[in-house]
MINUPA-533941 format. One record per atom (N, C-alpha, C): residue in one letter; atom name; x, y, z. Coordinates in steps of 0.2 Angstrom, whole numbers. Example, Ala and Ser with C-alpha at 12.3 -4.5 7.8 and 13.67 -1.06 7.14 Angstrom:
BEGIN
['A' 'N' [66 -28 39]]
['A' 'CA' [62 -22 39]]
['A' 'C' [66 -16 39]]
['S' 'N' [64 -11 35]]
['S' 'CA' [68 -5 36]]
['S' 'C' [64 0 39]]
***
This chain:
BEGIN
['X' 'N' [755 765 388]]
['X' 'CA' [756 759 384]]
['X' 'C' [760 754 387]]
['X' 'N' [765 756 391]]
['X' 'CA' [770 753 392]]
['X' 'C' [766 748 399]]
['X' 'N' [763 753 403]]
['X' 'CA' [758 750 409]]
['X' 'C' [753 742 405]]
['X' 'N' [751 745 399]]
['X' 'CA' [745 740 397]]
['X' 'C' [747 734 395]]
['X' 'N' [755 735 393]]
['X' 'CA' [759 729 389]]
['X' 'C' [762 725 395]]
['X' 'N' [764 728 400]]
['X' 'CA' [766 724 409]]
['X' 'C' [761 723 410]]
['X' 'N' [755 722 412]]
['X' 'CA' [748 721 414]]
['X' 'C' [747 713 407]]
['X' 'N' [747 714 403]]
['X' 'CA' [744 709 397]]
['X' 'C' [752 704 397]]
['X' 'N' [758 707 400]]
['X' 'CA' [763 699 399]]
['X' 'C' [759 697 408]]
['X' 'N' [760 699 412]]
['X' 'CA' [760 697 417]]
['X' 'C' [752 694 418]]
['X' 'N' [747 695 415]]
['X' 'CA' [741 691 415]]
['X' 'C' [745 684 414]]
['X' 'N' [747 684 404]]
['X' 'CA' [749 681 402]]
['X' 'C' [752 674 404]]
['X' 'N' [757 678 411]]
['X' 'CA' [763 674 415]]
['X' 'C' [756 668 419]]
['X' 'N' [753 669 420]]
['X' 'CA' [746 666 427]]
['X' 'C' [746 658 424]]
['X' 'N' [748 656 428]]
['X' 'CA' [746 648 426]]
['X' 'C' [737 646 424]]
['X' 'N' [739 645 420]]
['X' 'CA' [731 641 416]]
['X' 'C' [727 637 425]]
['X' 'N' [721 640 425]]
['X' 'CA' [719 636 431]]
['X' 'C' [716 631 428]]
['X' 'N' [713 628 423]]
['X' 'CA' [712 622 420]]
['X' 'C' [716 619 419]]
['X' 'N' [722 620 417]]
['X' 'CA' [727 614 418]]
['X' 'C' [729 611 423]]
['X' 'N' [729 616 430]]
['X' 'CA' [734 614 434]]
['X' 'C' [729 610 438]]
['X' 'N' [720 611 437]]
['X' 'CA' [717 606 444]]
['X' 'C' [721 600 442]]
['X' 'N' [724 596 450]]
['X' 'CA' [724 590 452]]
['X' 'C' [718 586 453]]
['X' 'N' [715 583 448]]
['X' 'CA' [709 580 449]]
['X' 'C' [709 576 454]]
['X' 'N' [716 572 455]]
['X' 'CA' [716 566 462]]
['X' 'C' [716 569 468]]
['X' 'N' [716 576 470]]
['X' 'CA' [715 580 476]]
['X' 'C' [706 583 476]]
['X' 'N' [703 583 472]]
['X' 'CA' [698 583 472]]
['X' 'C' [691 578 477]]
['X' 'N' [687 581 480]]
['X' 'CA' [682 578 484]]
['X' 'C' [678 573 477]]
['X' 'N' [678 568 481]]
['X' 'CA' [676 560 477]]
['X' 'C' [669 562 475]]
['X' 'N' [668 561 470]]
['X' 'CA' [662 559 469]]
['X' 'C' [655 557 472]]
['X' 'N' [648 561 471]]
['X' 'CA' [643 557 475]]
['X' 'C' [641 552 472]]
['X' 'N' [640 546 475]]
['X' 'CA' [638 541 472]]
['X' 'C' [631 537 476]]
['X' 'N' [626 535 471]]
['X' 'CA' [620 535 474]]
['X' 'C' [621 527 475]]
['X' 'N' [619 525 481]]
['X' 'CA' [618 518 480]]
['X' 'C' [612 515 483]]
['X' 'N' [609 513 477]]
['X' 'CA' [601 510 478]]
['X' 'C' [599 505 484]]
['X' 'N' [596 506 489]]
['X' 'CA' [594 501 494]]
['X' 'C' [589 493 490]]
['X' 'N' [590 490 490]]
['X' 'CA' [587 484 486]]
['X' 'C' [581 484 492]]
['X' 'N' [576 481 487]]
['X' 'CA' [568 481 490]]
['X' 'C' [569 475 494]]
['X' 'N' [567 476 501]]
['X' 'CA' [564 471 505]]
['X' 'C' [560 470 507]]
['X' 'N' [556 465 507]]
['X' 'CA' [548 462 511]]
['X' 'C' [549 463 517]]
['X' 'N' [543 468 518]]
['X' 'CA' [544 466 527]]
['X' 'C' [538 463 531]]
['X' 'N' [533 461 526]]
['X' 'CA' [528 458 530]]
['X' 'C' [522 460 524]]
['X' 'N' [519 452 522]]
['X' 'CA' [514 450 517]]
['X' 'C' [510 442 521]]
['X' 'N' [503 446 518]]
['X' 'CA' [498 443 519]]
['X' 'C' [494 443 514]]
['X' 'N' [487 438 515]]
['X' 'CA' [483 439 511]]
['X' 'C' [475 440 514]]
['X' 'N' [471 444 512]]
['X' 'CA' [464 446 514]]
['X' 'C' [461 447 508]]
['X' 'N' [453 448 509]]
['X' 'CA' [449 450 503]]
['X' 'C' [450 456 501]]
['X' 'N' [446 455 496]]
['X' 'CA' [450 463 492]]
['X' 'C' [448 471 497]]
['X' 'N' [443 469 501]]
['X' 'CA' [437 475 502]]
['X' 'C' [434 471 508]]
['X' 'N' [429 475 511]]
['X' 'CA' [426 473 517]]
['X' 'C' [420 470 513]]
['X' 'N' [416 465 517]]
['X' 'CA' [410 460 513]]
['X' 'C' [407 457 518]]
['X' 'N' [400 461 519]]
['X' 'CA' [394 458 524]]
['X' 'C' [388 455 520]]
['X' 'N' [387 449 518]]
['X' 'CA' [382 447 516]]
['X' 'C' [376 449 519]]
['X' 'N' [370 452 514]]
['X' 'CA' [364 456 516]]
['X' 'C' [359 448 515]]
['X' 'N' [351 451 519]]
['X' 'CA' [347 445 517]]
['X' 'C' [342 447 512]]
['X' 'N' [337 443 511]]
['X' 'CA' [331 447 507]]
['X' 'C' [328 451 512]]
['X' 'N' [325 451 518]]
['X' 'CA' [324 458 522]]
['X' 'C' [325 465 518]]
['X' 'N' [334 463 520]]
['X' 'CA' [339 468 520]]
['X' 'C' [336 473 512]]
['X' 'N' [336 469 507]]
['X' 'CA' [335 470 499]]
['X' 'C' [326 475 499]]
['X' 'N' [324 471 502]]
['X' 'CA' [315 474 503]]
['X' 'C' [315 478 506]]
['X' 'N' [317 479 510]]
['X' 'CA' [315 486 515]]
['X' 'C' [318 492 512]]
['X' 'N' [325 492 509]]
['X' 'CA' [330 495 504]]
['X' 'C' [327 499 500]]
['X' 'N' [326 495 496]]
['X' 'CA' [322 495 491]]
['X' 'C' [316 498 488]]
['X' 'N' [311 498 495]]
['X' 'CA' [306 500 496]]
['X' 'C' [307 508 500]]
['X' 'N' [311 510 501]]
['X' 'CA' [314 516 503]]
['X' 'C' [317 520 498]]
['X' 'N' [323 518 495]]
['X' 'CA' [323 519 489]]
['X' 'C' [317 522 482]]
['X' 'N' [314 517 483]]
['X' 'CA' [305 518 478]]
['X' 'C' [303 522 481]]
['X' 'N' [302 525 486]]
['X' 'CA' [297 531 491]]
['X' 'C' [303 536 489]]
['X' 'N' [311 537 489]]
['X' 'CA' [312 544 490]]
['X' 'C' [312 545 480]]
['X' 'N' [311 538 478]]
['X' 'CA' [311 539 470]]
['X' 'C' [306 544 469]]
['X' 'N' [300 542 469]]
['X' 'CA' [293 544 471]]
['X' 'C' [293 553 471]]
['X' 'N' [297 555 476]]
['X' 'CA' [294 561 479]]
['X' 'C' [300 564 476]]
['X' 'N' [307 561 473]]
['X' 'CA' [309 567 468]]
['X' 'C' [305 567 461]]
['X' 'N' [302 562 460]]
['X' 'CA' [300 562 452]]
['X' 'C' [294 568 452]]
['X' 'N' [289 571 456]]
['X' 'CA' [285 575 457]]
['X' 'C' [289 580 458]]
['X' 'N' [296 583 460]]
['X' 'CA' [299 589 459]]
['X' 'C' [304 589 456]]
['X' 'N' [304 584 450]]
['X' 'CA' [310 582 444]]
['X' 'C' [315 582 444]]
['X' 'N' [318 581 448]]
['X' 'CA' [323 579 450]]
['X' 'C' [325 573 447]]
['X' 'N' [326 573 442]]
['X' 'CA' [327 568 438]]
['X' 'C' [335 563 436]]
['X' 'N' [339 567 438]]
['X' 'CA' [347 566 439]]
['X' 'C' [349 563 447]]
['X' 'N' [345 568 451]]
['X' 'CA' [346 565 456]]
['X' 'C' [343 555 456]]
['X' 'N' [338 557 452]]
['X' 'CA' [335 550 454]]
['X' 'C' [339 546 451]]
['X' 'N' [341 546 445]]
['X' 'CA' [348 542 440]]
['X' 'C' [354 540 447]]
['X' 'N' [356 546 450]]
['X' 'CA' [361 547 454]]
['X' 'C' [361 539 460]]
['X' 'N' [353 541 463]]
['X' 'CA' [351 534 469]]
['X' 'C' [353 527 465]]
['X' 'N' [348 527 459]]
['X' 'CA' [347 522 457]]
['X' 'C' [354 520 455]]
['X' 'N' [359 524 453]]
['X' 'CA' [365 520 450]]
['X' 'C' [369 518 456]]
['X' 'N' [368 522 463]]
['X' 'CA' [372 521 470]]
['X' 'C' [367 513 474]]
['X' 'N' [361 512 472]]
['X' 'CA' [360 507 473]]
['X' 'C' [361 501 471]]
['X' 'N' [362 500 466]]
['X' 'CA' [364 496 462]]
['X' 'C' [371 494 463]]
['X' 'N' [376 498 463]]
['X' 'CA' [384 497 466]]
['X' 'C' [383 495 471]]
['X' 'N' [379 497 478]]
['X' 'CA' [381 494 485]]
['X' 'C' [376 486 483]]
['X' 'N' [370 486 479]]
['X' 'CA' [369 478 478]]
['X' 'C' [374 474 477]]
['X' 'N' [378 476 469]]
['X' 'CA' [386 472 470]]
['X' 'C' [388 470 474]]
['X' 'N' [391 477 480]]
['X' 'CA' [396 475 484]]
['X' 'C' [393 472 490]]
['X' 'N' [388 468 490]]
['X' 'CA' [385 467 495]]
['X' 'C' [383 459 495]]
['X' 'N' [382 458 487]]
['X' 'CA' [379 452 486]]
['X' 'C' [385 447 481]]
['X' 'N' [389 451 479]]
['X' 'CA' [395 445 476]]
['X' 'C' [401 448 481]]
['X' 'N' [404 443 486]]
['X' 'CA' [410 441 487]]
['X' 'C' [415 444 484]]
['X' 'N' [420 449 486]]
['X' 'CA' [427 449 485]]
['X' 'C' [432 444 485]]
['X' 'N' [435 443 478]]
['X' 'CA' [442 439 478]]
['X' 'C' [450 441 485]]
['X' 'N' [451 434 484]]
['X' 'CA' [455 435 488]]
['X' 'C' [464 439 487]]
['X' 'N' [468 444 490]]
['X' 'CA' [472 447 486]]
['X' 'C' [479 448 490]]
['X' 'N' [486 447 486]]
['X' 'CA' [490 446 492]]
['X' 'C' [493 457 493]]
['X' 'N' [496 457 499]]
['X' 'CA' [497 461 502]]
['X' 'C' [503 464 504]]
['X' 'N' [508 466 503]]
['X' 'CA' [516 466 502]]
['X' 'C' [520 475 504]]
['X' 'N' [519 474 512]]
['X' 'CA' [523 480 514]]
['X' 'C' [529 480 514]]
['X' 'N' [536 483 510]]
['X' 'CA' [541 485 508]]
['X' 'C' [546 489 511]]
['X' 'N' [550 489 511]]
['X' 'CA' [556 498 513]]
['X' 'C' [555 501 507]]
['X' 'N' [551 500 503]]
['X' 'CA' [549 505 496]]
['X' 'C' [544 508 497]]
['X' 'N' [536 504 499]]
['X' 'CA' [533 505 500]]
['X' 'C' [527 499 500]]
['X' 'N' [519 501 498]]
['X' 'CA' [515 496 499]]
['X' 'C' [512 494 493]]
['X' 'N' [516 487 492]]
['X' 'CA' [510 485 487]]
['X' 'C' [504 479 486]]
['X' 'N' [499 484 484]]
['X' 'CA' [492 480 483]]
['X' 'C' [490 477 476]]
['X' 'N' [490 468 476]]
['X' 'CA' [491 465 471]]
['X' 'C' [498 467 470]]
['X' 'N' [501 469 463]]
['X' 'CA' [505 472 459]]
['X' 'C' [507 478 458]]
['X' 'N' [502 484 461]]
['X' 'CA' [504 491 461]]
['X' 'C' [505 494 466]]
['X' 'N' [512 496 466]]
['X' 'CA' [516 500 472]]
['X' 'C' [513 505 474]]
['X' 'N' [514 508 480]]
['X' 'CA' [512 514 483]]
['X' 'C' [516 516 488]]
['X' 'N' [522 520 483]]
['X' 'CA' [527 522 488]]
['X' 'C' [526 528 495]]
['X' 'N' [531 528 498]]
['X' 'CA' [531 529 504]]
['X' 'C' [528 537 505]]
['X' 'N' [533 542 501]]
['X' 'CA' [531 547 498]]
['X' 'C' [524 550 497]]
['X' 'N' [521 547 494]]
['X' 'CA' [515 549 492]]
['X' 'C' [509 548 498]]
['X' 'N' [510 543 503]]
['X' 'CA' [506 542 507]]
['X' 'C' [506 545 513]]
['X' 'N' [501 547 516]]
['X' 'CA' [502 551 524]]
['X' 'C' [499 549 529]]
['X' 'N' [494 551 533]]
['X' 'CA' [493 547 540]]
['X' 'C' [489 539 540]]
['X' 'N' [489 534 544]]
['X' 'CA' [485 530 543]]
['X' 'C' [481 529 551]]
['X' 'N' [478 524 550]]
['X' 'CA' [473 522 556]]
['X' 'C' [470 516 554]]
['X' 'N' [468 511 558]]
['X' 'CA' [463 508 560]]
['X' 'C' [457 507 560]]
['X' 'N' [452 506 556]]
['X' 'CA' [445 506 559]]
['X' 'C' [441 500 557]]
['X' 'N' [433 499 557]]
['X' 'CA' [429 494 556]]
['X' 'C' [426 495 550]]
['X' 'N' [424 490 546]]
['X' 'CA' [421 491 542]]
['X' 'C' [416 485 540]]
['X' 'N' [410 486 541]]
['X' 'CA' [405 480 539]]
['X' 'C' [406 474 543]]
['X' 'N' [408 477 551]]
['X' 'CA' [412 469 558]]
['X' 'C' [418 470 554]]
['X' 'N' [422 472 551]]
['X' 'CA' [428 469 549]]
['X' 'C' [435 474 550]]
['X' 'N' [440 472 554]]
['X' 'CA' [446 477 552]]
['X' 'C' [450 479 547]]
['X' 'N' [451 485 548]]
['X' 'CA' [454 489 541]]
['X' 'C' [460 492 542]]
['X' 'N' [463 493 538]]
['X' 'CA' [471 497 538]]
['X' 'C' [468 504 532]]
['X' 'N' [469 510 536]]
['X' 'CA' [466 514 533]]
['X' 'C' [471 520 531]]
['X' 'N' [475 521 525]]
['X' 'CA' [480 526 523]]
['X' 'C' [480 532 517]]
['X' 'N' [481 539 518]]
['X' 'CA' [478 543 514]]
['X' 'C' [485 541 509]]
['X' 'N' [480 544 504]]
['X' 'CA' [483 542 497]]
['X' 'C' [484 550 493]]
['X' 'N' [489 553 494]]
['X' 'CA' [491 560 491]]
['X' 'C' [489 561 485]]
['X' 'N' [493 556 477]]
['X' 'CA' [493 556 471]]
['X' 'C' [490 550 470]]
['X' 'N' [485 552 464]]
['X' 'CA' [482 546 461]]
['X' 'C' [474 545 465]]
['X' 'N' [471 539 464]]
['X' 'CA' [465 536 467]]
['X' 'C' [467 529 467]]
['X' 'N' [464 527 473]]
['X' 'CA' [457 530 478]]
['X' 'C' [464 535 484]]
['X' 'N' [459 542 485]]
['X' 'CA' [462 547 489]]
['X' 'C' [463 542 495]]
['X' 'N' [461 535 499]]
['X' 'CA' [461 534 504]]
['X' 'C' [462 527 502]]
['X' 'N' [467 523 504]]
['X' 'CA' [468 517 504]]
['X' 'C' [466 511 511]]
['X' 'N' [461 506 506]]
['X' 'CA' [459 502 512]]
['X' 'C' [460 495 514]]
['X' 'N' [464 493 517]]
['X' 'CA' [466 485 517]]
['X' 'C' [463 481 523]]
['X' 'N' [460 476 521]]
['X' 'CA' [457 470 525]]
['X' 'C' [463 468 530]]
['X' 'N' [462 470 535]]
['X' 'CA' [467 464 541]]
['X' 'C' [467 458 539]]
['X' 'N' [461 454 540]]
['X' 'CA' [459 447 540]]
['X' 'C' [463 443 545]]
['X' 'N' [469 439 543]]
['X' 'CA' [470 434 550]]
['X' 'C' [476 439 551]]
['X' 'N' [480 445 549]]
['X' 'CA' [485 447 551]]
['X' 'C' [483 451 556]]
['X' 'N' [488 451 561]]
['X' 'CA' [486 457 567]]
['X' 'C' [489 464 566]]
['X' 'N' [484 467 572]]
['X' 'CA' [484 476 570]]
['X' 'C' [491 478 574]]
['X' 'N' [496 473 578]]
['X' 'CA' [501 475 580]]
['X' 'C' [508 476 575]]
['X' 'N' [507 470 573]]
['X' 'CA' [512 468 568]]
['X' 'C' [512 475 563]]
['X' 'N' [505 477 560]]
['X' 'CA' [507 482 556]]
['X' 'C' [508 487 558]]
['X' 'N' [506 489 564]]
['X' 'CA' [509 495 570]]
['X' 'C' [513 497 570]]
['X' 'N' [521 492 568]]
['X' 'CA' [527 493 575]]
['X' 'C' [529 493 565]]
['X' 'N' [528 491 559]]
['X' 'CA' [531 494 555]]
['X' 'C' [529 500 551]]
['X' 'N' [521 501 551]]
['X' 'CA' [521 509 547]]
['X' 'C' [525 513 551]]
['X' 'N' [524 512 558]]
['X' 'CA' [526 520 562]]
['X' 'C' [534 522 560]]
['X' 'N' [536 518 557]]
['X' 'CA' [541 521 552]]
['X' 'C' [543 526 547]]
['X' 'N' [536 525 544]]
['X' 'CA' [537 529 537]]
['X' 'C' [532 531 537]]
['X' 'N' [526 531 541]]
['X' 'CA' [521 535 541]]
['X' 'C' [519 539 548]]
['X' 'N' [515 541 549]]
['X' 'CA' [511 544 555]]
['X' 'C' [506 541 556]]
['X' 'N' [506 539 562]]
['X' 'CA' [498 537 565]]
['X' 'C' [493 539 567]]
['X' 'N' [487 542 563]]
['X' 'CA' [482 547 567]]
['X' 'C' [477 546 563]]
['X' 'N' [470 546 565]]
['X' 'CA' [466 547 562]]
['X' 'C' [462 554 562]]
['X' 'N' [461 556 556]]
['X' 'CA' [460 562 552]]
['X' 'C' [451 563 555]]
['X' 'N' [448 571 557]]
['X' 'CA' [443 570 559]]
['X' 'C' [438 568 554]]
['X' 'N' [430 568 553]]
['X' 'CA' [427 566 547]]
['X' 'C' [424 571 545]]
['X' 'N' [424 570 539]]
['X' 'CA' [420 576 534]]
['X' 'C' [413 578 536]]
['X' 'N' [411 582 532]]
['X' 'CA' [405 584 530]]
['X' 'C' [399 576 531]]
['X' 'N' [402 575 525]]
['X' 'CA' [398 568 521]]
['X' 'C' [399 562 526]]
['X' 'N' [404 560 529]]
['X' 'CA' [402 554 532]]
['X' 'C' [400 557 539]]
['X' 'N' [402 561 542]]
['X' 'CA' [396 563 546]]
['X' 'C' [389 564 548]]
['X' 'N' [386 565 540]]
['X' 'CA' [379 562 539]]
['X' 'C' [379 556 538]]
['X' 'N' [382 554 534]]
['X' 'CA' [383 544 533]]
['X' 'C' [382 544 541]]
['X' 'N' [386 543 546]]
['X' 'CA' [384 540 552]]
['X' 'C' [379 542 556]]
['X' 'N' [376 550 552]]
['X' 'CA' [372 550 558]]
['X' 'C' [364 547 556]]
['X' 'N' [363 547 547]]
['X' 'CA' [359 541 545]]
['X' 'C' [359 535 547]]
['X' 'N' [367 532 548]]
['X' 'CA' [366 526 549]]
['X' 'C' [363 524 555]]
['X' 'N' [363 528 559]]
['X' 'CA' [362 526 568]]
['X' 'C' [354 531 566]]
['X' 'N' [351 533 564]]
['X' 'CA' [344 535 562]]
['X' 'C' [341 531 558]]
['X' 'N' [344 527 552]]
['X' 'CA' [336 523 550]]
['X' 'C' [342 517 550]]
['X' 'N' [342 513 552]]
['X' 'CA' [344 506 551]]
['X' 'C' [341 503 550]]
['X' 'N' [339 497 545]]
['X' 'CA' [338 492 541]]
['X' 'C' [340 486 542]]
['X' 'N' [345 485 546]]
['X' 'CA' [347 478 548]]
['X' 'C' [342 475 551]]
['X' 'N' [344 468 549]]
['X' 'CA' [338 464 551]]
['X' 'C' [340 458 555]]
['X' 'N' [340 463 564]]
['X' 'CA' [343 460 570]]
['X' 'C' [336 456 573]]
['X' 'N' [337 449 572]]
['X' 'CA' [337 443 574]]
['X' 'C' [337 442 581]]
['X' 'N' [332 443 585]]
['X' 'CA' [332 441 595]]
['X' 'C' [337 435 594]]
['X' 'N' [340 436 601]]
['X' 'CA' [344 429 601]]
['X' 'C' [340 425 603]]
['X' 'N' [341 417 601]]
['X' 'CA' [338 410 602]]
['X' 'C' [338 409 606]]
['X' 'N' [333 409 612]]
['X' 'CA' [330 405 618]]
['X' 'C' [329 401 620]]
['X' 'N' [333 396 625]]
['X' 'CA' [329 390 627]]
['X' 'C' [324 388 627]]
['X' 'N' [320 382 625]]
['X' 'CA' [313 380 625]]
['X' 'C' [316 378 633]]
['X' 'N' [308 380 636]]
['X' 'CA' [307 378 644]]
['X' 'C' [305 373 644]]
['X' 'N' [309 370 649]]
['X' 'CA' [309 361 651]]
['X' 'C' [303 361 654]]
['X' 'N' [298 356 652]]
['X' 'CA' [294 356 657]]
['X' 'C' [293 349 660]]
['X' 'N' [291 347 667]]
['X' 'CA' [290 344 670]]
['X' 'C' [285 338 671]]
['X' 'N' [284 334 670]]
['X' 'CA' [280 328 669]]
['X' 'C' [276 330 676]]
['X' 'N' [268 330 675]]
['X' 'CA' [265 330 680]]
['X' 'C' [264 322 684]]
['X' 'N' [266 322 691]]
['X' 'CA' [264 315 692]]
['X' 'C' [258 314 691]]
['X' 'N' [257 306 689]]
['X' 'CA' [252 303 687]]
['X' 'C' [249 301 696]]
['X' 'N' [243 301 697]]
['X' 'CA' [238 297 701]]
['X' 'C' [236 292 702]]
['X' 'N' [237 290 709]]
['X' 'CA' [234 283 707]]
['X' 'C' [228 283 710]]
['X' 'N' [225 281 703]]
['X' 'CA' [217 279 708]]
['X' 'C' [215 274 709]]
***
């Protein structure tokens, strides 16, 4: 007993450790301090790539379209054909009314198109490429849609946006899927465009001399 009562005063004796921190010896506090958003380069382009088609282009289309309608409607395929029909119609849209034009605003926060931000985080490699003759700024998109973000260069150059994603992105283009593999290899197998011979000089002809008789 005697043991347990020297053990419980001399607990006792122990200075409070909650009293005695010196809070002003203490490591300061973390404190977060927000980077204020900067602009580092805005432009403006179409919203989207835009190649005016001709009547040709719509006829020949169209009439392939009707021939692959044709031959699923005898093996009912009847969804598929909804399917064509509705994909033909969206690229009439996109081919036949003009994109607005939209401004373009790369930040130390991230990209924003129009008014919706696309921070840095959520986005991964980018590249370069062509679309419909036109230059594109091409960026995968993690969260959310569209999985792949596409911005029209227009008059701004492909340097200038070079020397600043390589910052906060990676530059590389990703190889191609399944799907646009056949995309390309259709395209360069039935093409449709309606390539126009370049215009030729009319040959100058030379006045025969006249005779005297």
């Amino acid at each position: 007993m005697d043991q347990v009562n020297s053990s419980q005063s001399e607990t006792s004796n122990l200075p409070n450790q909650t009293e005695n921190i010196n809070y002003e010896q203490d490591p300061a506090h973390v404190t977060i301090v927000r980077e204020p958003m900067k602009v580092l380069l805005t432009w403006k382009s179409p919203a989207r790539p835009f190649e005016r088609k001709d009547k040709e282009f719509y006829t020949t289309a169209g009439s392939i379209i009707f021939l692959i309608c044709v031959i699923l409607l005898f093996v009912k395929e009847f969804l598929f054909i909804m399917a064509i029909i509705a994909f033909a119609f969206f690229y009439y849209i996109i081919t036949s009314v003009p994109p607005e034009e939209i401004e373009h605003r790369i930040t130390n926060k991230g990209i924003y198109i129009i008014d919706k931000l696309y921070d840095w985080g959520q986005m991964g490699r980018f590249w370069f490429d062509t679309k419909m003759g036109q230059e594109v700024l091409m960026i995968e998109n993690y969260f959310g849609l569209p999985p792949r973000l596409m911005i029209v260069l227009g008059s701004q150059k492909k340097e200038n946006l070079q020397s600043i994603l390589e910052k906060y992105l990676l530059m590389e283009k990703p190889e191609l899927g399944q799907v646009e593999k056949m995309g390309e290899w259709l395209q360069k197998k039935v093409n449709i465009e309606n390539k126009t011979p370049p215009e030729t000089s009319p040959q100058q002809t030379t006045p025969m001399p006249k005779s005297n008789s």
